[in-house]
N, C-alpha and C positions, 0 to 999 in steps of 0.2 A: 330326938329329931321330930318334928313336925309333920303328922301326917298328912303327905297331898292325893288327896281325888285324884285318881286316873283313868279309868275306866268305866264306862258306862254300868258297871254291876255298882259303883260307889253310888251313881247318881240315882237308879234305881234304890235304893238303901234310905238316899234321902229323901226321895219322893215317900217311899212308904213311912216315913218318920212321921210325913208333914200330911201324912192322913190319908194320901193316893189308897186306893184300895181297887180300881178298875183293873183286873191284871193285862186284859187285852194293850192297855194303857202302858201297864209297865213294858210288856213286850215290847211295845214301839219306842220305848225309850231305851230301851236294852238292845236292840236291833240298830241304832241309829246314834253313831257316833257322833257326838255334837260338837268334837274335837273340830271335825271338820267342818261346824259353820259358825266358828268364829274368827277374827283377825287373827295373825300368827302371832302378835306380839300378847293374846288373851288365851293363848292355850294351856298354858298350867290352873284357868280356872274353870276349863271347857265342864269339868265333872265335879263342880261347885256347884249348890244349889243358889247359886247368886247371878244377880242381873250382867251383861258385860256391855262395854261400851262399843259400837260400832261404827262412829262420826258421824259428822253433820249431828252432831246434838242426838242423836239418838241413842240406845241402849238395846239390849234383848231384853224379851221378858223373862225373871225370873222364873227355872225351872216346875219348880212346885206351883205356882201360880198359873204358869202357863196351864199345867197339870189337870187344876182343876177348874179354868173355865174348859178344857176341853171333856173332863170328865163331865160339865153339867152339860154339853150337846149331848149324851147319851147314845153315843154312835152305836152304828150295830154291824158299819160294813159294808151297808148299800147306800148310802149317803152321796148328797149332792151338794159340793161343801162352798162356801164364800168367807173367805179371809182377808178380812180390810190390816194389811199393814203386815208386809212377807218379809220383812228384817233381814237376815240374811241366811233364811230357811230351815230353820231347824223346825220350829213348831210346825212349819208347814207340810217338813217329813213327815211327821208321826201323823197328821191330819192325813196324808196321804196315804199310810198303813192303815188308817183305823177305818177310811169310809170309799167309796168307788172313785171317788176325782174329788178335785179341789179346783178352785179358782180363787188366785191367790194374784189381789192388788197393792201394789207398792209404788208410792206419791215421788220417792227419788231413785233416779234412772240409774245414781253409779251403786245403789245398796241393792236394786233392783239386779242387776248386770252379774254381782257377785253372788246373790240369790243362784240364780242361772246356774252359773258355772260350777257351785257346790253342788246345787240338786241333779243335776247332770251327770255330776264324779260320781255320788252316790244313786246312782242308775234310779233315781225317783221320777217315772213318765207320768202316771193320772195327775199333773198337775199344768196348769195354763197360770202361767204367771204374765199378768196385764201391769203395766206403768201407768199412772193415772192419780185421779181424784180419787178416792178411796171412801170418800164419804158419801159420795150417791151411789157407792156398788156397782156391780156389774149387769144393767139392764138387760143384757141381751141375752146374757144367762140364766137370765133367772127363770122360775122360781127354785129357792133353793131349801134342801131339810134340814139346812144350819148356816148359821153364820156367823164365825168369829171376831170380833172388833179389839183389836189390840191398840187400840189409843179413848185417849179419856173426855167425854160431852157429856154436857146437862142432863141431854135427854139423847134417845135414837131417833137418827134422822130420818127424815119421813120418806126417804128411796128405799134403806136401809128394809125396815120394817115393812115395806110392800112388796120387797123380795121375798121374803120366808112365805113358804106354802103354810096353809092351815095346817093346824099340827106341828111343823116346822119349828128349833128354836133358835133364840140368838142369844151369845153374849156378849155385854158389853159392860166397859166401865164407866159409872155414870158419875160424872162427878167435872170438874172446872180443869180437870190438869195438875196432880200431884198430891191429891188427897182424893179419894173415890170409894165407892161399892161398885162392886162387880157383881152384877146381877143379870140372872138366868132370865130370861123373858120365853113365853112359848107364844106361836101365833093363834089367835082366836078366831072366828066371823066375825066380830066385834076391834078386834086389832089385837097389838102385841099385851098379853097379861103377866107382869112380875108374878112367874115361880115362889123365888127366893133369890135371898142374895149370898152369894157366894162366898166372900170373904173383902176384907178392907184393902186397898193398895194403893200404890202409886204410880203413874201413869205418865206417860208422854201427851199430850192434846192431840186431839184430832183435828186436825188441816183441811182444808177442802172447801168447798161452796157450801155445803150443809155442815161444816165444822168452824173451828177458828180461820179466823185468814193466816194463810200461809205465811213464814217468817223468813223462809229462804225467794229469794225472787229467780233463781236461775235450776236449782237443784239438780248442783251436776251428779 
């Protein structure tokens, strides 16, 4: 018989295969059933370390990947977090365990909605989840000591990168939309300087006035 993934200690198992090594990290993945932020019809792959689909064209991101652009913000706890692109909240838990709040934007309202109601079920409060452009951030909150970008552009868009405080980092995936580097940027007085890059992946596009034009015109 075929073994299936069930439990968050499996997914933990895979994260450390695929190099995770931040335990604070694993703890938030081991605490936070992902069972419960995917469709019902993708729950036998909740404890896969594989992408799931979640409509309207989109997907979650890969476990292990998610992993470690979060392991290159270098959380410590007290963090002031920004999240371009809340899918339907899992990443956004564990961004939630590992630093004091989140703010977490999502470009459509029903993936946005579903967000909600999971992170709600699992009693996750430091989080302000915003509908929106996703690609100019969250001005009003800013400045922020991280920011995750979970869809794929050329470059970081210039709202983006004037949110991180000095010191502050960001990751993002650079690249056109399905072939990318994920790369660590930290902020400078001079502006955002590539760390290193992360790992190779593939990516959804990023949307928005500082990203691709949008492809859905109604984005229920």
């Amino acid at each position: 018989m075929k073994f299936l993934p069930k439990e968050p200690e499996d997914l933990v198992r895979a994260l450390r295969a695929a190099g995770i090594g931040d335990e604070r990290l694993l703890g938030a993945v081991r605490a936070t059933p992902r069972a419960g932020f995917v469709p019902a019809g993708q729950v036998a792959d909740a404890y896969r370390d594989v992408p799931v689909a979640i409509g309207q064209g989109q997907v979650t991101t890969q476990p292990s990947l998610s992993a470690m652009m979060i392991e290159g913000l270098g959380l410590g706890g007290s963090e002031h977090v920004l999240e371009v692109g809340t899918g339907l909240g899992f990443q956004t838990a564990l961004l939630a365990l590992l630093a004091a709040d989140v703010v977490s934007i999502e470009m459509r309202p029903g993936i946005a909605r579903q967000a909600r109601v999971n992170l709600a079920r699992h009693g996750v409060r430091n989080v302000e989840l915003r509908v929106g452009d996703g690609s100019g951030g969250v001005p009003d909150r800013a400045p922020y000591d991280a920011v995750l970008v979970s869809a794929a552009f050329p470059e970081v868009p210039a709202p983006l990168a004037a949110q991180v405080r000095p010191g502050g980092r960001l990751v993002q995936p650079i690249g056109p939309g399905g072939h990318e580097r994920v790369v660590c940027f930290e902020r400078t007085t001079s502006g955002l300087e590539q760390l290193r890059v992360l790992t190779a992946a593939y990516f959804v596009r990023l949307q928005g006035r500082y990203g691709f034009p949008p492809d859905d015109a109604g984005l229920p």
